[in-house]
ZAMAR-262753 format. One line per 2 residues: their letters; for each residue y negated, z, x negated of C-alpha. Coordinates in pm, whole numbers. Example, Ala and Ser with C-alpha at 12.3 -4.5 7.8 and 13.67 -1.06 7.14 Angstrom:
BEGIN
as	450:780:-1230 | 106:714:-1367
//
This chain:
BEGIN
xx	-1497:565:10 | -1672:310:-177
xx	-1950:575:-322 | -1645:812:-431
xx	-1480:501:-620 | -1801:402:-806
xx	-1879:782:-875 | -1528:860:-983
xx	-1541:546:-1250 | -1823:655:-1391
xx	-1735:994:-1436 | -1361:893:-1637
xx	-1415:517:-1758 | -1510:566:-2113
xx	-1190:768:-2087 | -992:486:-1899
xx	-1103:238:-2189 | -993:398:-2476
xx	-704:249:-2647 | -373:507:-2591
xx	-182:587:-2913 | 148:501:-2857
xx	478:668:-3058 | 618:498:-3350
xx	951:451:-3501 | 1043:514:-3878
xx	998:134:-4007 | 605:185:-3832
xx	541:523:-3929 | 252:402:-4152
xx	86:150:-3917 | -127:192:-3634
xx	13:153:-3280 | -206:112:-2915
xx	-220:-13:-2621 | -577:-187:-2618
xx	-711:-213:-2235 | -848:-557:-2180
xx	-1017:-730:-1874 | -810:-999:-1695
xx	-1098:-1211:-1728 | -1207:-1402:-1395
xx	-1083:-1225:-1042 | -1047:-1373:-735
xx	-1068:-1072:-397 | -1015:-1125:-52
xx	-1100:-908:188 | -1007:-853:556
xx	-1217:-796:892 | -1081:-443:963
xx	-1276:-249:715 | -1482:-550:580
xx	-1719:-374:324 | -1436:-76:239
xx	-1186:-297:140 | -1399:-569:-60
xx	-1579:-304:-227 | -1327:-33:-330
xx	-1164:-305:-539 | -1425:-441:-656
xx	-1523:-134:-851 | -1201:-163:-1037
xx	-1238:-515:-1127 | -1582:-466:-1263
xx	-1485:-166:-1393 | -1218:-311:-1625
xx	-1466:-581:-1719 | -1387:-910:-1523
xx	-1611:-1098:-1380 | -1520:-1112:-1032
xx	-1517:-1372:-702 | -1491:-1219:-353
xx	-1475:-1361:-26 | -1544:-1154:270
xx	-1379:-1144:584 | -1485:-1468:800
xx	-1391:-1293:1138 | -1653:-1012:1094
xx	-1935:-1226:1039 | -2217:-1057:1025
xx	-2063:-851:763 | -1959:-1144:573
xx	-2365:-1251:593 | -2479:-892:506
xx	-2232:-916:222 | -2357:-1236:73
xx	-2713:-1209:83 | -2733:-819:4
xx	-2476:-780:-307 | -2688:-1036:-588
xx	-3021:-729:-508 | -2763:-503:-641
xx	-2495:-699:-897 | -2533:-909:-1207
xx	-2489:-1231:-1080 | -2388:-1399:-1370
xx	-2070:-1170:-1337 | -2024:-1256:-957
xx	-1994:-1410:-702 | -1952:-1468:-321
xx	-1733:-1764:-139 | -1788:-1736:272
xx	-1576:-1963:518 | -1265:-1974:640
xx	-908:-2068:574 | -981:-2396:453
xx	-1229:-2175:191 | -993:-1989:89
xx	-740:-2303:59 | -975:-2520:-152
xx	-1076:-2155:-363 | -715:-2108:-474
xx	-666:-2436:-594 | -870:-2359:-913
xx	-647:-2128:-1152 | -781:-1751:-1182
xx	-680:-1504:-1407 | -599:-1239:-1091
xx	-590:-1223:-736 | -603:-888:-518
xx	-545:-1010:-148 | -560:-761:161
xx	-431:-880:488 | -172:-932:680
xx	219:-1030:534 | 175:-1378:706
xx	-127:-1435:480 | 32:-1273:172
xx	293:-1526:185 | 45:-1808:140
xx	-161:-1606:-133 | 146:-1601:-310
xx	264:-1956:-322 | -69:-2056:-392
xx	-96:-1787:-710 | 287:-1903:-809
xx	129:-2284:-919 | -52:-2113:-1169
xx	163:-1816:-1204 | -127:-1620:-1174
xx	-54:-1221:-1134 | -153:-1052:-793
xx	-200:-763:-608 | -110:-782:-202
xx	-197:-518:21 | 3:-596:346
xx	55:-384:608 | 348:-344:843
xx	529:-105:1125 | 415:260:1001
xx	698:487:1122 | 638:866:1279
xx	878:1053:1306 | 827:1380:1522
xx	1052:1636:1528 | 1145:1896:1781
xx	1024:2186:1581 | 657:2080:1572
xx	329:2206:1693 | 339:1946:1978
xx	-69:1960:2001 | -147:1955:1656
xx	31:1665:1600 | -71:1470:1867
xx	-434:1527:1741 | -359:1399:1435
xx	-133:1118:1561 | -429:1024:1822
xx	-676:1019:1587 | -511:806:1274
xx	-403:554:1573 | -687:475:1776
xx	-919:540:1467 | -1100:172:1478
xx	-933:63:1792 | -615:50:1652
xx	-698:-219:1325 | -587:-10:1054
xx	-311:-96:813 | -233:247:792
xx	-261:362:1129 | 127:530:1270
xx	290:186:1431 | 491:394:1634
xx	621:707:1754 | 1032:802:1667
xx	1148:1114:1803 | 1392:1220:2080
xx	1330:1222:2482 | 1309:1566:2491
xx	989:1550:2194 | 867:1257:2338
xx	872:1486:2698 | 693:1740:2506
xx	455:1563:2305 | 322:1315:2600
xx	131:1518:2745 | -46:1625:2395
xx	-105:1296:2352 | -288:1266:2720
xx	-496:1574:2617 | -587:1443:2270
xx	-709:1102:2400 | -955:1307:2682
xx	-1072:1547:2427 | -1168:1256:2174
xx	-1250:1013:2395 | -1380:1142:2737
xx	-1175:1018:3092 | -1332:638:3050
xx	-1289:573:2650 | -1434:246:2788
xx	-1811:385:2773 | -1697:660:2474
xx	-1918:573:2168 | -1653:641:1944
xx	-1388:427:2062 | -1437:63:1854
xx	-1333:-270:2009 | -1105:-557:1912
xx	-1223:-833:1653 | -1191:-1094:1898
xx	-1030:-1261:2137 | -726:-1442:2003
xx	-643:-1047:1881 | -726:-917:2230
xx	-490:-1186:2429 | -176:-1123:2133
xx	-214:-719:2211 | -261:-752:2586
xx	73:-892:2603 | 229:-589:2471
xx	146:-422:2734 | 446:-544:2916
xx	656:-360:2698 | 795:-73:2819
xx	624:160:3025 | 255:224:3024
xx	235:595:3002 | -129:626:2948
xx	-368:416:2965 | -334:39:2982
xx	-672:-39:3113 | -793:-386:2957
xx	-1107:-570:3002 | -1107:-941:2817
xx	-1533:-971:2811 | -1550:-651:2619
xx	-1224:-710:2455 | -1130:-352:2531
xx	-798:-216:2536 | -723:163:2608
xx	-630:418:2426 | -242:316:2521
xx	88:516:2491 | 403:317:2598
xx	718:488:2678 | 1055:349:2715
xx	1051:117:2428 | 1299:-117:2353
xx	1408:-255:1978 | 1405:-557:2076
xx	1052:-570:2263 | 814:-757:2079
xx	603:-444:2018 | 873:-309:1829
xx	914:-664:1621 | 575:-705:1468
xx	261:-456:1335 | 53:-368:1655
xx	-219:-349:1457 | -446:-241:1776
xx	-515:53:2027 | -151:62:2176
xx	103:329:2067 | 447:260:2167
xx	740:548:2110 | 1088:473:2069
xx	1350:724:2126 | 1662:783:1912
xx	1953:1080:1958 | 1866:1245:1613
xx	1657:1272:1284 | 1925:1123:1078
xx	1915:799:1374 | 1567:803:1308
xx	1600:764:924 | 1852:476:1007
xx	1681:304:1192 | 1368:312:992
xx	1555:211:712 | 1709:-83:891
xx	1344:-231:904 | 1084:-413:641
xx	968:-108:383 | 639:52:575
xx	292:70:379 | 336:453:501
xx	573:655:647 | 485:1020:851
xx	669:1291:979 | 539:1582:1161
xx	773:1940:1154 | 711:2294:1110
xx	1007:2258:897 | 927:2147:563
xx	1271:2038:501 | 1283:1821:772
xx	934:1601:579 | 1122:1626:290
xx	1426:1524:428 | 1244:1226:593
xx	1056:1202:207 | 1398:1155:32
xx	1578:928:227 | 1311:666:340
xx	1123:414:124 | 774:349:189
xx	464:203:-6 | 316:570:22
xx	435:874:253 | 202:1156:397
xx	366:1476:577 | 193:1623:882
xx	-135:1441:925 | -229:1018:916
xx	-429:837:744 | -653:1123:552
xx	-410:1018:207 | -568:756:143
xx	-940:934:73 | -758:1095:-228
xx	-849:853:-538 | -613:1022:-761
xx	-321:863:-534 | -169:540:-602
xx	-183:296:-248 | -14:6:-242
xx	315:-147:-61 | 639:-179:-128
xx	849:-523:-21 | 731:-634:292
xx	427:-469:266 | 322:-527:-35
xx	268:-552:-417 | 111:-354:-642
xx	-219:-49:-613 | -568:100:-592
xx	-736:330:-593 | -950:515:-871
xx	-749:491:-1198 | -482:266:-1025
xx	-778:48:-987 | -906:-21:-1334
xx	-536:-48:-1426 | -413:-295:-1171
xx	-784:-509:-1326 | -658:-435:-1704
xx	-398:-623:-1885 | -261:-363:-2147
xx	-220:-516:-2441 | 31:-406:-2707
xx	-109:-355:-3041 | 18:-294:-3390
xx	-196:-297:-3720 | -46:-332:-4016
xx	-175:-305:-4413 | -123:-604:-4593
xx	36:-403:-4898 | 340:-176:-4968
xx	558:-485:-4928 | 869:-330:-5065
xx	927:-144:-4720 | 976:-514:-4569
xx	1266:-642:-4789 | 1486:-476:-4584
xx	1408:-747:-4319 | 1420:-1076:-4531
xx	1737:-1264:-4624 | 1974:-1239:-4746
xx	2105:-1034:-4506 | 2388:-711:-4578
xx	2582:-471:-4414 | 2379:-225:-4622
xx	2017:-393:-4482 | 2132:-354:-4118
xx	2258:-14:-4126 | 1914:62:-4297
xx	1699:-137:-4090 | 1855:10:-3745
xx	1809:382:-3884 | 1430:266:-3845
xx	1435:85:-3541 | 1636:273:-3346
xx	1535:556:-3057 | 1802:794:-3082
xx	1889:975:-2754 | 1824:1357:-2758
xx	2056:1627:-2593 | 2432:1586:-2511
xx	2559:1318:-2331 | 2747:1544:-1994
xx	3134:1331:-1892 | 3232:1366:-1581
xx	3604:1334:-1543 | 3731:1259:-1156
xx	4047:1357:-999 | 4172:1155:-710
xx	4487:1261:-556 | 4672:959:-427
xx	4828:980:-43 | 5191:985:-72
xx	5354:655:-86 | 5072:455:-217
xx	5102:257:-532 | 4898:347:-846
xx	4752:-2:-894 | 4611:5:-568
//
């Protein structure tokens, strides 16, 4: 990810810098009118522990990119990381354009004090809240990249195995600590009937018949994470899985059936190696009751009928949406990512990068002669000088303007005014 970033800035940012030529109105015609790209000037990042170099690095390219000089703080729970971070970026970096901050909390606390020109957080909405108050006492701009309860719907006309595949792999990718991964499953009993034992086959295929001793299968970050996810366990009904094992803080691949709303899976992210699937009577059920929840950081549906992902597209909101396969999205850098509400502020990514790192700034040159075209301004003022001077300014709307004239038949009996 990182490598594709860097590569795909240096391949488009002389193009990315230029100014862009903006359209003028009459009274500028003669003048010279851009949007100049200009650096923010000192960045703050944070980073989290799930993908500790990934997500400290990816922005990073579009900070430096769009010329700031930039602070970062790694992720204190992944430690080693953190010291690999700190000791190997200055062999590669300009130091006197960065720098790294390690610690904790109380770091990060005594960091945001100082006023910065920018901050680009990535963690969880809990976090994000404090980010945010801090950044408001210097109403300093921001970025947060949150996470949240990923919805997936499944729908009864599906390739039951293909989906679980995909579904299996996106959620158990990392153990389970992936802002991105599917939350949880939405779909009827008789899909979930079908699609549980897909799910079973997946998990043997990818991970063997003890995912315990599987060298693909990651572990949990440590043990306050493995003790808040081994509760969940008593939600619903283990369908696979369930195994748990605190001195390697291991938790199986899990599906849960039987899922309640108001089970604390189903209240906060899972963020872990447990997939519980909630059952509703319908699609359009399903799109209520996603909608009844905090805005996702993604939203998937799986269907052999492409009306039913666009159906699921239209009439959910989401900080981005991918249609029959997880997580993949997010390795194109010509796509936006980012949250919406709950789960966020703001986006990455390639070009999304170097413009979430830029402050555009509005631009208009002017000659210092041909004066006469600016009495139409200056006092004193006329009905004559208005008319004239909004003829310049004005954007005029093209085509014809379409009115639509309703026709409501009252019930008999009913009074007009009402």
């Amino acid at each position: 990810f990182t490598r594709s970033e860097v590569n795909n800035a240096l391949n488009n940012l002389s193009c990315w810098m230029k100014d862009e030529n903006v359209s003028k109105n009459l009274a500028t015609k003669l003048d010279c009118a851009f949007i100049r790209k200009d650096p923010y000037g000192v960045v703050v990042i944070i980073a989290p522990y799930n993908y500790p170099i990934n997500l400290l690095l990816v922005p990073l390219v579009g900070a430096i990119a769009a010329g700031n000089c930039v602070i970062v703080k790694p992720a204190e729970l992944a430690r080693h990381t953190e010291r690999l971070l700190a000791e190997a970026l200055p062999c590669y970096l300009d130091p006197e354009t960065f720098a790294v901050v390690t610690g904790g909390s109380e770091e990060v606390t005594k960091l945001l004090e100082n006023q910065f020109d920018y901050i680009f957080f990535t963690g969880s909405p809990r976090v994000g809240k404090i980010i945010m108050t801090a950044a408001a006492k210097h109403l300093t701009p921001l970025t947060l990249e949150l996470g949240g309860k990923n919805p997936c719907y499944v729908d009864k006309c599906c390739n039951f195995q293909n989906a679980a595949n995909r579904i299996v792999w996106g959620k158990f990718f990392n153990a389970g600590q992936t802002c991105i991964a599917p939350d949880y499953v939405i779909c009827t009993i008789e899909t979930q009937e079908r699609l549980m034992p897909c799910l079973r086959q997946a998990i043997r295929e990818f991970y063997g018949d003890c995912p315990q001793d599987s060298p693909d299968f990651g572990r949990l970050i440590d043990d306050k994470h493995f003790r808040r996810l081994r509760a969940f366990l008593e939600c619903g009904r283990v369908a696979i899985g369930g195994e748990s094992d605190e001195c390697d803080r291991y938790i199986a691949p899990t599906v849960l059936a039987d899922v309640k709303e108001w089970e604390p899976i189903m209240q906060e992210e899972v963020f872990g190696p447990i997939l519980p699937i909630f059952t509703v009577g319908d699609l359009d059920e399903a799109i209520h009751y996603i909608n009844r929840k905090q805005r996702p950081l993604v939203a998937y549906a799986f269907s052999c009928d492409c009306k039913v992902v666009n159906h699921v597209l239209n009439c959910t909101s989401s900080g981005n949406f991918s249609g029959n396969d997880t997580i993949i999205y997010s390795t194109l850098v010509s796509l936006p990512f980012g949250g919406i509400g709950y789960s966020g502020l703001g986006k990455y990514h390639g070009k999304f990068s170097f413009d979430t790192f830029t402050h555009q700034r509005g631009t208009l040159l002017r000659c210092m002669g041909l004066e006469a075209i600016n009495t139409v301004r200056y006092p004193p003022y006329t009905e004559g000088k208005l008319q004239l001077l909004l003829s310049l300014v004005d954007v005029k709307r093209k085509g014809m303007c379409t009115l639509l004239i309703l026709s409501i038949v009252m019930p008999q009996g009913t009074e007009r005014d009402q």
